[in-house]
VOVEX-48173 format. One line per field, with one value per residue (C-alpha): residue in one letter; x, y, z; residue number from 0. Coordinates in Angstrom, 1 decimal, m for minus. Example, Ala and Ser with C-alpha at 12.3 -4.5 7.8 and 13.67 -1.06 7.14 Angstrom:
<pts>
resn = A,S
u = 12.3,13.7
v = m4.5,m1.1
w = 7.8,7.1
resi = 0,1
</pts>
This chain:
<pts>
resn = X,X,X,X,X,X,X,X,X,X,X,X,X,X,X,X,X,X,X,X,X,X,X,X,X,X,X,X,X,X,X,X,X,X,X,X,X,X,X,X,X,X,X,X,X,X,X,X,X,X,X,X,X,X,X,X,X,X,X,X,X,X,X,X,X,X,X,X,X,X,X,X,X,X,X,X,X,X,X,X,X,X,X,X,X,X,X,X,X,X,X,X,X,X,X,X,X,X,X,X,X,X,X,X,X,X,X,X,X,X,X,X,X,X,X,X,X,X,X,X,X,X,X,X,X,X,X,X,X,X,X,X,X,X,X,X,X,X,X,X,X,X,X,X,X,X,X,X,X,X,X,X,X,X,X,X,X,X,X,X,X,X,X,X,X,X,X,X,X,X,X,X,X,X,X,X,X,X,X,X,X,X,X,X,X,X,X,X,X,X,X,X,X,X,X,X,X,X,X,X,X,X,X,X,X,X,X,X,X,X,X,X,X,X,X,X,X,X,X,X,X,X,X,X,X,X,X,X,X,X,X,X,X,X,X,X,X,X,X,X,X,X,X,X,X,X,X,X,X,X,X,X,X,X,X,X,X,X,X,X,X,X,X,X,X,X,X,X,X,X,X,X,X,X,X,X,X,X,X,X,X,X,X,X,X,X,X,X
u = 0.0,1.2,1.9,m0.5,1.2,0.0,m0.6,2.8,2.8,2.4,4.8,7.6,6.8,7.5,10.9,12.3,10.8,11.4,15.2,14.8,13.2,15.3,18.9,19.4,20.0,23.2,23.5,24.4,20.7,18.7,19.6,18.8,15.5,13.9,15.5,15.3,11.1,10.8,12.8,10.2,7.8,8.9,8.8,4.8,4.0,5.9,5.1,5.1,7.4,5.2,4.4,8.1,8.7,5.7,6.9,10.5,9.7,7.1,9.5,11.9,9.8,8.7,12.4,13.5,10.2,11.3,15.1,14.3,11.2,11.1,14.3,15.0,11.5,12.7,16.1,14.2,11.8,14.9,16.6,13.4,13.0,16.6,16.6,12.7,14.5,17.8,15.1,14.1,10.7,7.7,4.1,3.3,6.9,6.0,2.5,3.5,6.2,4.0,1.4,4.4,5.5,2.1,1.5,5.0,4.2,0.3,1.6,4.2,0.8,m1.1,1.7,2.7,m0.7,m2.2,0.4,0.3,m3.0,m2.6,0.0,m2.4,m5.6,m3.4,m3.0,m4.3,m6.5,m4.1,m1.1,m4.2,m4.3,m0.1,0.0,m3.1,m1.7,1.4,0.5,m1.7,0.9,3.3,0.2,m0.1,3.7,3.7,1.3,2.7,6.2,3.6,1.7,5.4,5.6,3.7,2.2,5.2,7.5,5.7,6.3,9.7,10.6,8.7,10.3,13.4,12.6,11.5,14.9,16.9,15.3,15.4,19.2,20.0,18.9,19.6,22.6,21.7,18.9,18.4,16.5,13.4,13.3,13.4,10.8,8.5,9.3,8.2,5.0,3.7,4.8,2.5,m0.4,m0.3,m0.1,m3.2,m5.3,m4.6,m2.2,0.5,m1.6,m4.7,m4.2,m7.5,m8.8,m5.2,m6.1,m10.0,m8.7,m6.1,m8.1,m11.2,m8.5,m7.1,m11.1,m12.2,m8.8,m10.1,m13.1,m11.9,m9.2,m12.1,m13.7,m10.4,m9.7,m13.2,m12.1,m9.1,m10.3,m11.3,m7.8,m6.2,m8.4,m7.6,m4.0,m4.0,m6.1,m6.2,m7.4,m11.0,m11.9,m10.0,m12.8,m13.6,m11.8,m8.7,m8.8,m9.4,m6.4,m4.0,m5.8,m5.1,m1.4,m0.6,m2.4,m0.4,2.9,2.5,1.7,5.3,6.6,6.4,7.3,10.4,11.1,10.5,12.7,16.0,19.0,21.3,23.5,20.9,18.9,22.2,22.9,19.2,19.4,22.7,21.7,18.6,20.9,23.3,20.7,19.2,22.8,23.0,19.4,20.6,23.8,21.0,19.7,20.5,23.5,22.2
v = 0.0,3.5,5.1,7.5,11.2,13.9,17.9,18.7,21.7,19.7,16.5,19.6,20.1,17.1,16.1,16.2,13.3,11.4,12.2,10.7,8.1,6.8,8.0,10.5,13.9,15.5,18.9,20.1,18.8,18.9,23.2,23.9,22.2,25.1,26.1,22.7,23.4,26.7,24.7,22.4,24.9,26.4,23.4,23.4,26.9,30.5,32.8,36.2,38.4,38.8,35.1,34.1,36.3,34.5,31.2,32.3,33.3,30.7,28.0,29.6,30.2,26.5,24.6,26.8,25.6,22.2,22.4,23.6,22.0,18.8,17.2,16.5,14.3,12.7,12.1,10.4,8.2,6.4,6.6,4.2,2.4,1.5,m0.1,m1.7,m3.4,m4.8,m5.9,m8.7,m9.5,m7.4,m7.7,m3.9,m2.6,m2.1,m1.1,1.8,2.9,3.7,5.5,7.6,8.3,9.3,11.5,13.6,13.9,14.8,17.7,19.0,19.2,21.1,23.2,24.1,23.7,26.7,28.7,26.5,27.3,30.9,30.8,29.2,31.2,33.9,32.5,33.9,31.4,31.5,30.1,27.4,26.0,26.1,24.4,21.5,21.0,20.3,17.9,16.4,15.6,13.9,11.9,10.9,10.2,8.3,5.9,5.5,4.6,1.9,0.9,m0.3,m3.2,m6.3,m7.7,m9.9,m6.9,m5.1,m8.0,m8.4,m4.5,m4.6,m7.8,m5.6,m2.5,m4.3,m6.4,m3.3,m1.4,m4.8,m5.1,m1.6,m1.6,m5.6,m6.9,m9.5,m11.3,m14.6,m17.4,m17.0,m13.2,m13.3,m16.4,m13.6,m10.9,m13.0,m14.3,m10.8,m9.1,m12.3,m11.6,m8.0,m8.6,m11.3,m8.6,m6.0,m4.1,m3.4,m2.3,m0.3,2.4,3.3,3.9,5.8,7.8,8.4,9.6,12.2,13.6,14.3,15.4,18.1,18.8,19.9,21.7,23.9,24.5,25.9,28.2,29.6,30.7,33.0,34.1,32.8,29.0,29.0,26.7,23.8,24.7,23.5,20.6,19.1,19.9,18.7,15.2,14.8,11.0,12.7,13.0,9.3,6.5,4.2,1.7,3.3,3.5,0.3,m1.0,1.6,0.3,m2.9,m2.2,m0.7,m3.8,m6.5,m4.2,m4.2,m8.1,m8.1,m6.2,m8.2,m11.4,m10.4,m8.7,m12.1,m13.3,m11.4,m12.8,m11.6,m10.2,m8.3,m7.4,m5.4,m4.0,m2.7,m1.5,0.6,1.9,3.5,4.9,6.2,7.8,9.2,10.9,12.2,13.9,15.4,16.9,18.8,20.3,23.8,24.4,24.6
w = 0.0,m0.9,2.0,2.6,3.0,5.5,4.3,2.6,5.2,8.4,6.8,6.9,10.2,11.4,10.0,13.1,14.4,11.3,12.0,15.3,14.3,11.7,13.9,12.1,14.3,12.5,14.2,11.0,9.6,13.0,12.6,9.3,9.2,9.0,5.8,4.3,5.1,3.2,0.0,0.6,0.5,m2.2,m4.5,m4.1,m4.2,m4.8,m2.4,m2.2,m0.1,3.1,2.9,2.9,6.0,7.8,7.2,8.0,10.9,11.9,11.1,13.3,16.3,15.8,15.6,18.6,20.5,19.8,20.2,23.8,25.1,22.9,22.8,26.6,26.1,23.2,25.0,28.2,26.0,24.3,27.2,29.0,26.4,26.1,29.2,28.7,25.7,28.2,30.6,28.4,26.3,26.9,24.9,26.5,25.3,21.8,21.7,24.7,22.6,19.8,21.1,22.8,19.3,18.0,21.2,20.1,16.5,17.6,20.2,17.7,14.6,17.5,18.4,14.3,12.0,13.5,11.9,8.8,8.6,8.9,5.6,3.5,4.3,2.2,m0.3,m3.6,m5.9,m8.1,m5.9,m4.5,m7.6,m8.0,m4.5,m5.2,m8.5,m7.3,m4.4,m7.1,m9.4,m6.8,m5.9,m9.9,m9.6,m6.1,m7.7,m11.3,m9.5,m7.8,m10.7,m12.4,m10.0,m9.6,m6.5,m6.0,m6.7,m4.2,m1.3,m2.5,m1.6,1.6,3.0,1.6,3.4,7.3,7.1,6.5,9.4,11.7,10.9,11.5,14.6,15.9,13.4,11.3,11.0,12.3,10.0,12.4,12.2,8.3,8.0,10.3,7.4,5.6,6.6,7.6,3.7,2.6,4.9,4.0,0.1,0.4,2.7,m0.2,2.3,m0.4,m3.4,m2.3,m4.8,m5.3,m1.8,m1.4,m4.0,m3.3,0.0,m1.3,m3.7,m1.0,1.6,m1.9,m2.7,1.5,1.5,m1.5,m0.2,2.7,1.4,m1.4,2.3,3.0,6.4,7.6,6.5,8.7,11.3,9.0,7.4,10.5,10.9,7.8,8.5,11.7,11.0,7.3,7.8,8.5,4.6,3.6,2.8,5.5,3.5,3.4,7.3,8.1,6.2,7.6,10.8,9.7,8.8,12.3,14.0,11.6,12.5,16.1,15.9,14.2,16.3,19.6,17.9,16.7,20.3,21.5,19.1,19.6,20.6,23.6,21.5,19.4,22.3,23.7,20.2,20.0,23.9,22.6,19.9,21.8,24.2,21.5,19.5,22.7,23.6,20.1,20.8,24.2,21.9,19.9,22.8,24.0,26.7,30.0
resi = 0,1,2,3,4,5,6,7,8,9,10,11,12,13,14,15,16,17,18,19,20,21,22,23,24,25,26,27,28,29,30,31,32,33,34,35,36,37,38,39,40,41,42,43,44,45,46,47,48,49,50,51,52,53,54,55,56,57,58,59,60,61,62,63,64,65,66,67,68,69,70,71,72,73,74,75,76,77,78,79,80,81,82,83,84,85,86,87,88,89,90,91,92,93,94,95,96,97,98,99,100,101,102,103,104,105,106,107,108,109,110,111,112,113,114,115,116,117,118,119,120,121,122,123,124,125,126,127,128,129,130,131,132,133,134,135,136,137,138,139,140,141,142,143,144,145,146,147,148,149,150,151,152,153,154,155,156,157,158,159,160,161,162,163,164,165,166,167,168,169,170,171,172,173,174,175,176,177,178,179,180,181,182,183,184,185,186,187,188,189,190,191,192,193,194,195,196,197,198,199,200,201,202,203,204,205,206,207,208,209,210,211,212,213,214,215,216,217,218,219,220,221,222,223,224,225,226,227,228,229,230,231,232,233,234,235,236,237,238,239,240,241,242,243,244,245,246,247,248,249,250,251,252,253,254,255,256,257,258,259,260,261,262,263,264,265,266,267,268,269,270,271,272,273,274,275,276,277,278,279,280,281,282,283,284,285,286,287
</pts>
């Protein structure tokens, strides 16, 4: 299944976890994020001078936010769950550690899609159309790069992309780990999991449609603005939910059965790894 994409705006505005996330916190990255955002930006719609001062400054105001209130938490999660993972197999570990990750990335929409919201409310019709189109046309793109591969080509990359991840983070992957990959890309692929263009696309194009309709309303449509920023799942079909639902369910499922699975010596790698990545986090953060 195409992954499905949040408002371009609020994706931007959440790089910073994704950096965490994937181990990733370069200093030299982490602090210009708010310049890679307004390239971004700029890739989906030009603004006018007044516009680029408001996200400049927005953008600002938001990465300082998060450089001094968000990264101790960051650093402190990792940092427990680090030793949760030395401790030994836990059915609560990974499940808890998810919803911890969706309550960081849902504070840090609430604390930066009002001010998305704000940008795009001036936006002329003209640059609404620039800014649709383009999200429209990475859509079209997103799913003729998908349309190129067949089912099995499709299982083949994901089994690809979850063994990658798994050995990053644990070493190398024993038989019983990869016979796991395995069986979950093949449960996915015969549920649909891996291919469900059409609801992906149903659902982008009603998320692009309420969007429109709410920037024709100008300043007065700036609340349902943010609401579609802030939970763009609200306009996807019902079908499209319950396979993301799905997806999250089947992960978490993985999840604990390869946590079982670990070996000592992957166990301690994972458990080290956490704690690096959470002192490279508390590097980011500002001298006290």
């Amino acid at each position: 299944m195409i992954a499905s994409p949040l408002s371009s705006l609020r994706r931007v505005a959440l790089i910073a976890i994704a950096m965490l996330v994937a181990g990733c916190t370069s200093s030299l990255i982490y602090n210009r994020l708010d310049t890679l955002a307004r390239w971004y930006i700029g890739s989906l719609v030009s603004l006018d001078d007044a516009q680029q001062s408001h996200l400049r400054d927005w953008l600002a105001r938001s990465l300082a936010w998060h450089r001094d209130t968000e990264l101790k938490r960051y650093e402190q999660f990792l940092r427990a769950l680090s030793g949760k993972v030395s401790a030994g197999p836990d059915p609560a570990l990974f499940p808890q550690a998810m919803r911890q990750a969706e309550t960081f990335v849902g504070e840090l929409a609430a604390r930066v899609t009002p001010e998305a919201a704000q940008l795009l409310v001036t936006l002329r019709p003209q640059q609404v159309d620039e800014f649709l189109g383009n999200l429209e046309k990475r859509n079209r793109e997103e799913l003729e790069e998908e349309a190129e591969r067949t089912p099995a080509e499709q299982q083949k990359r994901r089994i690809r992309s979850m063994t990658k991840t798994l050995e990053k983070w644990t070493g190398s992957a024993t038989a019983e780990q990869k016979a796991l990959l395995d069986r979950t890309a093949s449960e996915m692929g015969a549920a649909g999991l891996l291919g469900e263009t059409d609801e992906w696309l149903a659902s982008q194009t009603a998320w692009r449609d309420a969007l429109r309709q709410a920037l024709a309303k100008g300043a007065a449509g700036r609340d349902e603005v943010e609401s579609l920023l802030r939970d763009p799942q609200k306009t996807y079909t019902a079908a499209h939910r319950a396979a993301e639902a799905d997806q999250r369910r089947r992960f978490l499922v993985l999840a604990n059965e390869l946590d079982t699975s670990l070996t000592p010596k992957q166990r301690a790698t994972l458990a080290e790894k956490l704690a690096n990545l959470a002192q490279d986090v508390k590097s980011l953060q500002p001298a006290t």
